[in-house]
N, C-alpha and C positions, 0 to 999 in steps of 0.2 A: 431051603436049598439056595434061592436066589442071595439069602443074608449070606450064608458061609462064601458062595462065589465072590462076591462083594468085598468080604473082609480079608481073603485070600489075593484079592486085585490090591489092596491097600495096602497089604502087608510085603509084596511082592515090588511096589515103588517105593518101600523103604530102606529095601536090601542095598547094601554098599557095590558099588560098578553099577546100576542102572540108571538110565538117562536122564532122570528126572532128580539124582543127586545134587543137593547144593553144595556149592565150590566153597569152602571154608575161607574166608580172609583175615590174616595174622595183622593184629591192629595190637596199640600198645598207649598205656593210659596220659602219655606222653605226645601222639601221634596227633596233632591241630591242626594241620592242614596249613599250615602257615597263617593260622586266624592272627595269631599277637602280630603277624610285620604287617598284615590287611589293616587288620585292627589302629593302626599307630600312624595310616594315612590319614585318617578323620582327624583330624587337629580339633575342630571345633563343632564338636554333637549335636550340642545343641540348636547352632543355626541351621544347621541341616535338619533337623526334625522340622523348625520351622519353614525352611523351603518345601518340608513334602509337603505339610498341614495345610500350606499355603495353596500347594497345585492341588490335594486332594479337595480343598473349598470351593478353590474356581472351577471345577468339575462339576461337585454335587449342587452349588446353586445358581451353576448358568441359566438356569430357564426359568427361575424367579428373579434371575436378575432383568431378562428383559419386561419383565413388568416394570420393575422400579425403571428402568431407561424409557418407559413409554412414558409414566407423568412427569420424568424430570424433563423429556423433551417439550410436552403440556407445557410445563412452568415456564420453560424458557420461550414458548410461545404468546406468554401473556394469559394464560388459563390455569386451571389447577383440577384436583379431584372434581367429578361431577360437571365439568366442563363437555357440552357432543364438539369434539372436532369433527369436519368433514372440510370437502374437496368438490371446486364444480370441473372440477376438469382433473385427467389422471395425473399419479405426480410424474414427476422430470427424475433424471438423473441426478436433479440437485437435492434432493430429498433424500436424509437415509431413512429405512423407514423399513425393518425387520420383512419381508416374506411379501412384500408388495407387491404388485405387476404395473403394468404402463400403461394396462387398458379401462380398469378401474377407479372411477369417482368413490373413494371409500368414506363411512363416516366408523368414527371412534373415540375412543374415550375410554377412564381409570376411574374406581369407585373403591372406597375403604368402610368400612360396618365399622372401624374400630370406638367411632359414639355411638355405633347403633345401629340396628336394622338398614337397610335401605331398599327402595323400590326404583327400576326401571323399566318406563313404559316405550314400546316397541310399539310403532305405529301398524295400521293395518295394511295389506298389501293395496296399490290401486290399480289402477286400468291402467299405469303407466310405471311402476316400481313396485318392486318385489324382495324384499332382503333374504339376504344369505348369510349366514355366519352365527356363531357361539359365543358367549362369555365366557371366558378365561378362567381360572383361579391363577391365586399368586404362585403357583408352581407348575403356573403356562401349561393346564390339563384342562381338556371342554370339559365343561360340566352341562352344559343346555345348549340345544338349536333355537336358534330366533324364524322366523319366515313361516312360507306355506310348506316348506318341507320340517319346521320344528315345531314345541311345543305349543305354540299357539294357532299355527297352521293357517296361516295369513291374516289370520281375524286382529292381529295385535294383541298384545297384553299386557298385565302388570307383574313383570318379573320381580321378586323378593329374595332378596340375600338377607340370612340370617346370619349374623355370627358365629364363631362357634361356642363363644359363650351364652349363648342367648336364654334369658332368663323366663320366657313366657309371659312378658310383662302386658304384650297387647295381641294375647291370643295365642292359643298351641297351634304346631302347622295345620290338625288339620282345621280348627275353626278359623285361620286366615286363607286357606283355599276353598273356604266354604265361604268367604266374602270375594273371591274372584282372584285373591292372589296367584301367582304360578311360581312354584318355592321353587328355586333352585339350588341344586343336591349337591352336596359335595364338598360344602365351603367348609375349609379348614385350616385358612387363613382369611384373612383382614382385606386385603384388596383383592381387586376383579377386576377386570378389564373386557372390553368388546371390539372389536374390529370387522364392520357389517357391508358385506360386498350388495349395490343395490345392481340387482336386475332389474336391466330396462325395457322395455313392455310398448308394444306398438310405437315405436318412431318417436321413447324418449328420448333426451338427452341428462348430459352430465352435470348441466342445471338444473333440472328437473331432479336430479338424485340428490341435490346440493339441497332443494326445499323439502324436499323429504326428509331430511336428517334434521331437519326442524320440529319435526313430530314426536321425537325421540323425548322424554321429559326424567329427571330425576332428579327426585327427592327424597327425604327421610319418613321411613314408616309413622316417625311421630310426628310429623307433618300431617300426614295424610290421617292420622285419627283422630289430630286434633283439627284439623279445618282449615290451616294455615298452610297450605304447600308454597315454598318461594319461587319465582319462576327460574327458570333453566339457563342455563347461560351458554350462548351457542358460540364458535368461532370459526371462521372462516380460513382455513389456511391452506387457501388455495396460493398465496402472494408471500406466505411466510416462510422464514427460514424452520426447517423443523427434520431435526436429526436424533433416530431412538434408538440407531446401532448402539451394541455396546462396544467399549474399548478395552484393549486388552493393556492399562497401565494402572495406575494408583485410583481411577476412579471406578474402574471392575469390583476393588477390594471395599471402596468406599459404598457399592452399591449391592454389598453383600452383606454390608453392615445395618443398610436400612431396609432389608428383607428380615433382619434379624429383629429388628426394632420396631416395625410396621407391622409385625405378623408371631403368631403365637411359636412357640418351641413345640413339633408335635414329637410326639414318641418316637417314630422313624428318625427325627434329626437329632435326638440326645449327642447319639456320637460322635455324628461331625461336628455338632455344636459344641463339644467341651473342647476339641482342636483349635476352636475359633480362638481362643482367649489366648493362644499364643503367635498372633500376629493384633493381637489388641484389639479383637473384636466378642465384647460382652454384656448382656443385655440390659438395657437401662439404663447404658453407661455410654459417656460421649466417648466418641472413636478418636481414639490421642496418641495412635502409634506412635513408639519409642523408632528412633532414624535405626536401629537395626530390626526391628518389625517391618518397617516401611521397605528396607533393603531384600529382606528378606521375600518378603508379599510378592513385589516386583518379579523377585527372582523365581519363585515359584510359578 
């Protein structure tokens, strides 16, 4: 009974005059909407696919681009990958310096696995500092807490970035967290980065957070299994010029080229990576945009 009620409702909204008629529209195979005179504004197609590729780039890899603006700001401070920058006093206004505050002695620093493994040791909490903060991946996502509220839970540890090529060459993960390693998940690119907020603890000070970040050590896995670890190279740039903003002109485009170059193509970026090749950005290959790439880049 309920079937026939049903198909009598259905058949009764398809009867002609009921309100749920669709209105018929008389269209004719001639009828374009004026697409040919639309159409015959675009003079030139081509650099406009290149201006969207270009703003659709600078979208998908802003937040790996401030990785690569954190070591290039390094470099120009006199440091390089595996460098701990810190600060005994909070920065100034003169500093740019991505998500900062003005109250904070921070210590930080940029690491690439791309020779290989790497380890970074993260001091223990004391009676007087306490860190806060995560490592990075190259597409600026936590992947690990450092501190008494992270993975090692004030004790310190020996944090381990694996590649993601990583061959098994000096242990599976779990026989290196079975030697005291603490793997960190997630790496799916080449560089990492950290930026460690120290809490200060009974009546320290911003010097006191400055010797702290002395503690901080990194070297290479193969180091450390073979005996030889080199020491750590610390810099002080509390007195230095040091600017990680990014910019929004030809070195945006240029610092999206060495995300491309510093870091694997993962599955997710096939597609906006084949866009990249038409503002002359392609992997392995020096960055040589043509002056209408360059125009274009810009203008996107």
């Amino acid at each position: 009974m309920k079937r026939l009620l049903m198909l009598s409702a259905v058949a009764a909204l398809l009867l002609p005059g009921t309100s749920m008629a669709v209105t018929r529209t008389d269209q004719n195979f001639n009828d374009t909407g004026d697409i040919l005179a639309r159409s015959a504004k675009h003079t030139n197609i081509e650099y406009e696919v290149m201006v969207q590729r270009a703003t659709q780039a600078a979208i998908y890899y802003m937040p790996a681009v401030a990785q690569i603006d954190f070591i290039k700001a390094t470099r120009r401070a006199g440091g390089d990958y595996d460098t701990v920058n810190f600060v005994t006093k909070p920065f100034g206004s003169e500093k740019g310096f991505l998500t900062a505050n003005d109250t904070t002695a921070y210590a930080w620093g940029s690491i690439s696995t791309k020779k290989g493994a790497m380890v970074v040791e993260v001091p223990p909490m004391t009676d007087k500092i306490d860190y806060f903060g995560s490592f990075i991946s190259a597409w600026h996502v936590p992947m690990i807490d450092v501190g008494s509220k992270g993975a090692d839970e004030g004790k310190g540890g020996k944090y381990l970035f694996l590649p993601p090529n990583y061959d098994g060459k000096y242990g599976t993960s779990k026989e290196l967290e079975a030697k005291g390693y603490i793997i960190v998940p997630n790496m799916d690119g080449h560089d990492a980065s950290y930026s460690f907020r120290p809490t200060l603890l009974n009546g320290a000070t911003h010097a006191d957070a400055g010797e702290h970040a002395k503690g901080i050590k990194i070297y290479s896995l193969k180091e450390a299994v073979e005996g030889d670890i080199e020491p750590t190279e610390y810099m002080d740039v509390t007195d230095l010029s040091y600017d990680c903003l990014p910019y929004y002109n030809m070195t945006f485009i240029e610092d999206i080229n060495d995300v491309v170059q510093n870091n694997p193509i993962r599955e997710k970026d096939r597609a906006i990576y084949s866009m990249l090749q038409s503002i002359g950005i392609k992997k392995d290959e020096e960055f040589n945009p043509t002056p209408i790439q360059q125009k274009a880049a810009l203008e996107g």
